[in-house]
C-alpha positions in Angstrom: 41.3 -11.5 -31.7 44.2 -13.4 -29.4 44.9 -12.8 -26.2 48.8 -12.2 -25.9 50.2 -14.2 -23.2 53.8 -14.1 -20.9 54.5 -16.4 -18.5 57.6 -15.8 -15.6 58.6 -19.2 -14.1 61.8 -20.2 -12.8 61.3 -23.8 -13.3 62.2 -24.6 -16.3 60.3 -27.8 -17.0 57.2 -26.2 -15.8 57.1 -23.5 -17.7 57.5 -25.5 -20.7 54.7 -27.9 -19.7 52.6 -25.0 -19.0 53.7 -22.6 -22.4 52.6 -26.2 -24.3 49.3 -26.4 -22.6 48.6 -22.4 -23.3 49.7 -22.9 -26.5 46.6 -25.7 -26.9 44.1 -22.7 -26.0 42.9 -21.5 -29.2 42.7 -17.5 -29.1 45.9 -17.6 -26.4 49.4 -16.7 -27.7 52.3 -17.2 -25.5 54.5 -13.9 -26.8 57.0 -14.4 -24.2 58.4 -16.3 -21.5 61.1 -15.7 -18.7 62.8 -17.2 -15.4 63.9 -14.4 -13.6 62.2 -11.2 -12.7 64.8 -9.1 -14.8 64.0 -11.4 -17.8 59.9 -11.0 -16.8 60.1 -6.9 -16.8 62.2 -6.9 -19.9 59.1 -9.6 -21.8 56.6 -7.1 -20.3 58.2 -4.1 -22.0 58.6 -5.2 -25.0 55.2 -7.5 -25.4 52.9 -5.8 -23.1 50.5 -8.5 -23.3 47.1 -8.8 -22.5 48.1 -11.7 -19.3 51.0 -12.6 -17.6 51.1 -15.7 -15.8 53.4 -15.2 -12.8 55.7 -17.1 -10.3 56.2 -15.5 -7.3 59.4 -16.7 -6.1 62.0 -15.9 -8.3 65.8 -16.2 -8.1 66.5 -12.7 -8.5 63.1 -11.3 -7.1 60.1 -11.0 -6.6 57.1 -11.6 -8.9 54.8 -9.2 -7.7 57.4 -6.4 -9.0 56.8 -7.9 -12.5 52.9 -7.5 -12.0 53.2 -3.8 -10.6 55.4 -3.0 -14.2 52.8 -4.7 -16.8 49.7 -3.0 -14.9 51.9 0.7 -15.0 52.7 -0.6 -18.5 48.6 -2.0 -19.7 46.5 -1.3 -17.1 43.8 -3.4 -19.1 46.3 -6.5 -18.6 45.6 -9.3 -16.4 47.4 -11.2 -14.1 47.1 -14.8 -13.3 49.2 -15.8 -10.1 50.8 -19.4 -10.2 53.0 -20.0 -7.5 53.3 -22.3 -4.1 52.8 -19.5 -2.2 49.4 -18.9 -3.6 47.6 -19.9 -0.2 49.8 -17.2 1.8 49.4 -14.7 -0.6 47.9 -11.4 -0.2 47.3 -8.8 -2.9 48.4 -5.6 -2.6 45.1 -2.5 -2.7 47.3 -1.3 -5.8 47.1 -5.0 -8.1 43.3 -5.6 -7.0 41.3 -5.2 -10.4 44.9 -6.3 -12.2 45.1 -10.2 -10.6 42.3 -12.4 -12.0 42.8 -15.5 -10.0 45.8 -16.7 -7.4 45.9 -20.5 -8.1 48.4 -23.2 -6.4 50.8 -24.7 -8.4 50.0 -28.0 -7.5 46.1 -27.6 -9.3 45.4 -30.0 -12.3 46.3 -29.3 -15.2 42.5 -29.3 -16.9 41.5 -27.0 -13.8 44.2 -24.4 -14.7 42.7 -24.7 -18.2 39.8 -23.7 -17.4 40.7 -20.5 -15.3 43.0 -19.5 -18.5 39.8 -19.9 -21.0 37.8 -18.1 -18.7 39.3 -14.7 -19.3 38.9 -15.2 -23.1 35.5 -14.5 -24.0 35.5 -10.8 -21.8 38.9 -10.2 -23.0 38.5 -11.4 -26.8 35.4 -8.8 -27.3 32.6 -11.4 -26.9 30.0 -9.1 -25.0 27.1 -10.1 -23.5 24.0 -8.0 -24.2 22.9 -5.8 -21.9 19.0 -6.8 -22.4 19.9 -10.5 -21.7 19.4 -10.9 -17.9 19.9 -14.8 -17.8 23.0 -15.4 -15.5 23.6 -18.5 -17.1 24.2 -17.0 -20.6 26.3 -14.2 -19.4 28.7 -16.3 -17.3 31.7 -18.8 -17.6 30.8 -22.5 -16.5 33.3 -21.8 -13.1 31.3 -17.9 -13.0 27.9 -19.7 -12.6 29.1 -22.3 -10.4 30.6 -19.6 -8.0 27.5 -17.7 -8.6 25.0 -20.9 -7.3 27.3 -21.1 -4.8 26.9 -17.6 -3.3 23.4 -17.9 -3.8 23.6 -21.1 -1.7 24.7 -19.1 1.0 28.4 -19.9 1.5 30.5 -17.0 2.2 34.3 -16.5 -0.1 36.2 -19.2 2.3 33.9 -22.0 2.0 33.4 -22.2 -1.9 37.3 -21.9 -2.0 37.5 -24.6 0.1 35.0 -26.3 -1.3 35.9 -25.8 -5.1 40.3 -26.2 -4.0 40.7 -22.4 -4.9 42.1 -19.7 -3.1 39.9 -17.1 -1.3 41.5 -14.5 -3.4 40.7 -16.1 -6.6 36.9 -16.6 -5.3 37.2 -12.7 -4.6 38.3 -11.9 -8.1 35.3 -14.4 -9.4 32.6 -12.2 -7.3 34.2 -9.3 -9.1 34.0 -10.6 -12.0 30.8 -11.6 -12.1 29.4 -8.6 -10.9 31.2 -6.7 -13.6 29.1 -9.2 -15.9 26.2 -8.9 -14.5 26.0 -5.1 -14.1 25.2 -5.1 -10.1 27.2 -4.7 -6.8 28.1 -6.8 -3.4 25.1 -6.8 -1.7 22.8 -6.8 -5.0 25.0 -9.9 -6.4 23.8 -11.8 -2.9 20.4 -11.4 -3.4 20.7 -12.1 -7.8 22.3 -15.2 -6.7 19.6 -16.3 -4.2 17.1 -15.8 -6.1 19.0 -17.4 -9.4 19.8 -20.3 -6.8 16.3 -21.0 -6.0 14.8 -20.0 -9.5 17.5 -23.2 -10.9 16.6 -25.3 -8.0 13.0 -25.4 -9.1 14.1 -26.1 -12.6 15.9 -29.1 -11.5 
């Protein structure tokens, strides 16, 4: 199973470094790409793919309007923000389960990676049973790392800081995880304590 894949950027040169490195992702398809946010509405109509990796400044627009179509459009689709306006950006109520991370454009490349792959095992079918209650098994490498770090006590703003990630893309993680995991907010705090300690004593 592939994910389908559109990415809206108006730079030209980095959107063909970044459809190259996608492309590299086995189980990713780039379907589409676009510069403008006529072009980006017009991909997501006729691909309607599973993740579209947005700009937000666009010459004729604004990217968000691109991410309101595609989730009218697929509601199961994702959205991964790429922009320079990452760390001033703030999700509207109406995107919130929609955006799965809000990353700066200026990450490494093998970070950005890694936030792409990380949406492929949920979204490519690969469930984890419900019996297994190992964190680590049911999580992404970033997921548990987020996860220790809750359970280490550090609230949203200081593992983004910590981990160069934006507080909204930590927020999506919790989500995320907790969606994995089958629990809540304040039932994810104390799972990751005790996971925290529990791997402490293993170390």
């Amino acid at each position: 199973m592939y994910l389908d894949c559109v990415i809206v950027e108006d730079q030209l040169m980095f959107l063909q470094m970044l459809s190259r490195m996608l492309q590299g992702i086995p189980r990713l398809r780039v379907v589409g790409t676009a510069q403008t946010e006529a072009d980006g509405l017009a991909a997501c109509e006729k691909h309607q793919p599973d993740l579209l990796v947005l700009d937000l400044a666009l010459p004729d627009g604004h990217g968000i309007n691109v991410a309101h179509r595609l989730a009218r459009l697929k509601p199961s689709a994702k959205t991964i923000i790429l922009s320079g306006e990452a760390s001033t950006f703030l999700c509207p109520a109406s995107l919130d389960r929609h955006i799965h991370a809000v990353l700066d454009k200026t990450q490494a490349f093998d970070d950005l990676a890694q936030e792409f792959k990380e949406l492929l095992p949920r979204r490519a079918g690969r469930a984890s049973s419900v019996t297994d209650r190992n964190p680590r098994q049911k999580l992404s490498v970033r997921e548990h790392e987020i996860f220790l770090l809750i359970g280490s006590g550090l609230l949203s703003k200081e593992i983004a800081d910590k981990l160069g990630l934006s507080t909204h893309t930590i927020q999506a993680h919790r989500k995320n995880i907790a969606e994995k995991l089958g629990t809540t907010g304040p039932e994810l705090g104390q799972l990751a304590v005790k996971h925290y300690h529990e791997t402490l004593g293993q170390a």
